[in-house]
N, C-alpha and C positions, 0 to 999 in steps of 0.2 A: 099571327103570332107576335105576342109585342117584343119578344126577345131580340128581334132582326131589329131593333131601332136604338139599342139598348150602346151605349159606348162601352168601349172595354172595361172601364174603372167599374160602369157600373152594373157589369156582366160578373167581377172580380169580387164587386162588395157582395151581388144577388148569390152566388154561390156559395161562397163563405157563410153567409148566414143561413142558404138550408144545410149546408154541412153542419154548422152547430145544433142547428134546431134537432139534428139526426141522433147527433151527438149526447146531447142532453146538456153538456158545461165542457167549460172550456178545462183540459186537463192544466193547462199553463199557459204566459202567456209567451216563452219561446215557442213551443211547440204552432199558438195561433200566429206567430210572426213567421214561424217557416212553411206553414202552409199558405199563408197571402202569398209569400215568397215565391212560391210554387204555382199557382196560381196566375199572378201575375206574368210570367214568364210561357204562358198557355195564348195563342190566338184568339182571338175570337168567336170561331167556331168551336174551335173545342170546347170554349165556356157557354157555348148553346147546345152543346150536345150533352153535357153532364145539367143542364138544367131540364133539358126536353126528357132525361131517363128519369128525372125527380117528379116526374110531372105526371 
């Protein structure tokens, strides 16, 4: 699984952008700044677990 190689930042970027893709557009861009926010604040693992359920 190539997620296990991935750094945080860019476990943080990979999620965000399938959450958009899910999304269809961004509603704003506070709302995208408080979900990095939130995101960012997530382990590691957890950003390989919400990418493994996308998957």
């Amino acid at each position: 699984m190539k997620n296990i190689n991935m750094t945080h930042k860019e476990l943080v970027e990979k999620v965000s952008a399938n959450l958009f893709k899910q999304i269809g557009k961004l509603e704003s861009r506070r709302s995208w700044l408080a979900m990095r926010n939130y995101l960012e604040q997530l382990d590691s693992e957890q950003l390989r677990a919400m990418l493994k359920e996308e998957g």
